[in-house]
C-alpha positions in Angstrom: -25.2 5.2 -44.5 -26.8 5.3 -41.5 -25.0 2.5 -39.7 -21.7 4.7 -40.5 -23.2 7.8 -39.1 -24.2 5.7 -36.3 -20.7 3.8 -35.8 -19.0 7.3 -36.4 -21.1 9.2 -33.4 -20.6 6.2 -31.1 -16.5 6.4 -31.7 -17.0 10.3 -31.4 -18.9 9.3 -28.0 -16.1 7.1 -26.4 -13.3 9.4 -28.0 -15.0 12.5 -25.9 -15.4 10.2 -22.8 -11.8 9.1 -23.0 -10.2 12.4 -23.4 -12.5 13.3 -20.7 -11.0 10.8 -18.4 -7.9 11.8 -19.0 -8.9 15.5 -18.1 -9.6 14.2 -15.0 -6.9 12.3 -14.0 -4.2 14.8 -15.4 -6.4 17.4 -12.8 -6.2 14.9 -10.1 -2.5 14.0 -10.8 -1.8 18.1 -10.8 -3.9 18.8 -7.8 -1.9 15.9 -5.8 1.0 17.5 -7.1 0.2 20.4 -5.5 -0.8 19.5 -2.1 2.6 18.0 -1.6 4.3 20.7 -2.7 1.9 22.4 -0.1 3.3 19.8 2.5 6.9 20.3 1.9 6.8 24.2 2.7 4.8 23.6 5.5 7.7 21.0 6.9 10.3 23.4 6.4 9.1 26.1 8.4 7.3 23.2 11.7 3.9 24.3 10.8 2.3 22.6 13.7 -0.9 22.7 12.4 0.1 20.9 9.6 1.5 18.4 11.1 -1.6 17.7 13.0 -3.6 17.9 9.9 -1.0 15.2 8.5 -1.4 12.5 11.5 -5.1 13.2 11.5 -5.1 12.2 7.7 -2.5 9.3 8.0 -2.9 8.2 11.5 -4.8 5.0 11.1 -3.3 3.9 7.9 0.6 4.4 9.2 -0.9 2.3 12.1 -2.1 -0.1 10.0 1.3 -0.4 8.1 3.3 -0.8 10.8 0.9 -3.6 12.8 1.0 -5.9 9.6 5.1 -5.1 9.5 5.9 -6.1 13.2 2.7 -7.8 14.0 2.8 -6.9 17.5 0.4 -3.9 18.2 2.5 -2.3 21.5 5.5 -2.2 19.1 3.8 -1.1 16.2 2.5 2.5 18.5 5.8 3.2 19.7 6.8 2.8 16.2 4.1 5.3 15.0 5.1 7.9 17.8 8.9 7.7 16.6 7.7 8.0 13.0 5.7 11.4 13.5 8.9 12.4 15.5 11.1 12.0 12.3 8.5 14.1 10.3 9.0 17.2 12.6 12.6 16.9 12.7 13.4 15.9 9.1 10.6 17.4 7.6 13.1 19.6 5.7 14.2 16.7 3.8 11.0 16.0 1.9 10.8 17.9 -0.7 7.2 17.0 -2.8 8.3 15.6 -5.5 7.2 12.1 -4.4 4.1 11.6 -2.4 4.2 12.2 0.9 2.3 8.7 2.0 5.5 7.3 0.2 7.9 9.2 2.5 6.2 8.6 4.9 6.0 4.9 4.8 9.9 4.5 3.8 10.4 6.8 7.5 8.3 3.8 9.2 9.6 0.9 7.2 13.2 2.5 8.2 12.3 2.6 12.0 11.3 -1.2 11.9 14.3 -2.7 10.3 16.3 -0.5 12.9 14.7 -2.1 15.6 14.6 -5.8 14.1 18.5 -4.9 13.9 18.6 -3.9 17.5 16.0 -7.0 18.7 17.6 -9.5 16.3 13.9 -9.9 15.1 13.3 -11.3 11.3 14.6 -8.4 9.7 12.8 -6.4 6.8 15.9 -6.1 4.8 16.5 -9.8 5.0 13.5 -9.9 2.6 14.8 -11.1 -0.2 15.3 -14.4 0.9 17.9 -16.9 -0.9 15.4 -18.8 -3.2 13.5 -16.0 -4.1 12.5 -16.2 -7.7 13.4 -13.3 -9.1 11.8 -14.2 -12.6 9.4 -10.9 -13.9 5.5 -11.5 -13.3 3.2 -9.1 -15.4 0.9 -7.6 -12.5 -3.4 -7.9 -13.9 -4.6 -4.7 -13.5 -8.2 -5.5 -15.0 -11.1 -6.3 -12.4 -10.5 -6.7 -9.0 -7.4 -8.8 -7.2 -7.8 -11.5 -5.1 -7.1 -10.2 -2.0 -10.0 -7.2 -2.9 -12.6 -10.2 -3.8 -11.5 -12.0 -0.7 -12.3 -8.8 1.2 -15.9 -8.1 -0.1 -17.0 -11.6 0.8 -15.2 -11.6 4.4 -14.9 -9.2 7.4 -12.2 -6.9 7.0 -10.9 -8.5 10.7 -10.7 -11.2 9.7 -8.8 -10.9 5.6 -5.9 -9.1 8.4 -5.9 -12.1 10.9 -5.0 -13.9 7.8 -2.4 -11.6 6.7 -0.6 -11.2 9.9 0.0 -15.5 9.3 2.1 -14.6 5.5 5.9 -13.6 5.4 6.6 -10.5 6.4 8.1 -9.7 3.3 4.8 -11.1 1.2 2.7 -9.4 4.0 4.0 -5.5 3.2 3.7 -5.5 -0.4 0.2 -7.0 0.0 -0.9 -4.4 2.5 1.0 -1.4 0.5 -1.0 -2.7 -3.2 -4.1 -3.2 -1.9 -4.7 -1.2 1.2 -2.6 1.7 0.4 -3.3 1.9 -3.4 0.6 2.2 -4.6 1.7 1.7 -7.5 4.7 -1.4 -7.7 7.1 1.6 -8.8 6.2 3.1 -5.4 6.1 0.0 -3.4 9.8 -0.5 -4.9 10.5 2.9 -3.8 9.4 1.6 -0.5 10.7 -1.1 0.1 14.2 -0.7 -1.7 13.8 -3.4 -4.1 13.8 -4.5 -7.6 10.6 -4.2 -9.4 10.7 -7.5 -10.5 11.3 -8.5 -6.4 8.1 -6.6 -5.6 6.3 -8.6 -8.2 7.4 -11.5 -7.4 6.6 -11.2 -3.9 3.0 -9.4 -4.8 1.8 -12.9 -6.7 3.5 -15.2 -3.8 1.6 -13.7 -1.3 -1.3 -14.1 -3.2 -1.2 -17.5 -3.4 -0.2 -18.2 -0.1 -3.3 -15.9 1.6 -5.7 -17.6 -0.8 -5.5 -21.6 0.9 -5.2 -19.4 4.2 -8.9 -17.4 3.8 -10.0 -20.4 2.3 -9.4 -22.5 5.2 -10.7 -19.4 7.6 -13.8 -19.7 5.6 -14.3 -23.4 6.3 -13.6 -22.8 9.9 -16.3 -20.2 10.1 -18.8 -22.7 7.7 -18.0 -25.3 10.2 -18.7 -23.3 13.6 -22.3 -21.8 12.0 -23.4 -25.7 11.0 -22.3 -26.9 14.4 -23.9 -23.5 16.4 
């Protein structure tokens, strides 16, 4: 009797925290919701001070984006300076339903495969290589990934030196997962590809950074034995 009553209030427990959680996140999915609704007005009328509220908020991770896509840093500011410049001047065209960091990041993306065209550079839309195995991968979502655990046990500098080595194409969906926090429907969105494409090239570029920190690791090992 008293192990039910137990068993029934710890169920009654975890039901109350679960629909709990889900409170939450249906508030912070609504509240996002909002805020780019909030955006989109405030592009259609050139708030400035929006705008300046939005590079301040996105500023270092558009930067970010864009150094990992070109991997030059002088191409990837002029590229951040003509990506702000399509916000003011096409801001009409968002219109909130999606989030605004993925708008934004398709603008930037855009910008870069318009200047590999122009430069003859490894193009972003060249990304889906022939050879490419297009064959579905079911994405873990429990615990953290291997690029997160590679980046609590090395400098931050350093887990980017080793991206900047991967394909471009393995590079971006790395950088949007894991550093931007989108979700592979978004990172489709993105990147104009097949879901099954963007998880493909998620777990390939997982396993090619992992010999690559590994041997950074080694390298650093080495240097502090020989120091």
């Amino acid at each position: 009797m008293a192990q039910t009553l137990t068993g029934g209030l710890v169920r009654g427990a975890r039901a109350g925290i679960g629909a709990d959680t889900a409170s939450i996140e249906a508030e912070r999915i609504a509240e996002l919701q909002r805020e780019n609704l909030a955006i989109a007005k405030g592009l259609k009328r050139n708030d400035p001070e929006l705008l300046d509220k939005l590079i301040e908020m996105y500023q270092h991770r558009l930067l970010r984006y864009l150094l990992f896509l070109t991997g030059k840093r002088e191409v990837a500011e002029d590229l951040f300076q003509e990506t702000w410049m399509r916000v003011l001047l096409r801001g009409a065209q968002y219109n909130g339903k999606a989030r605004f960091d993925t708008w934004l990041f398709t603008i930037a993306r855009n910008l870069v495969i318009d200047l590999s065209r122009k430069r003859q550079m490894a193009s972003l839309d060249e990304m889906s290589e022939t050879g490419e195995d297009e064959r579905p991968f079911e994405v873990a979502i429990d615990g953290p990934s291997p690029l997160e655990q590679f980046a609590t046990r090395e400098d931050r500098a350093e887990v980017a030196e080793v991206l900047l080595k991967l394909e471009p194409n393995y590079r971006e969906v790395l950088t949007l997962r894991f550093h931007e926090e989108m979700s592979l429907e978004e990172i489709a969105s993105v990147t104009r590809a097949p879901l099954s494409t963007v998880k493909s090239r998620l777990y390939r570029g997982l396993a090619a950074l992992k010999p690559e920190v590994e041997q950074l690791r080694r390298t650093h090992l080495k240097g502090s034995v020989t120091g």
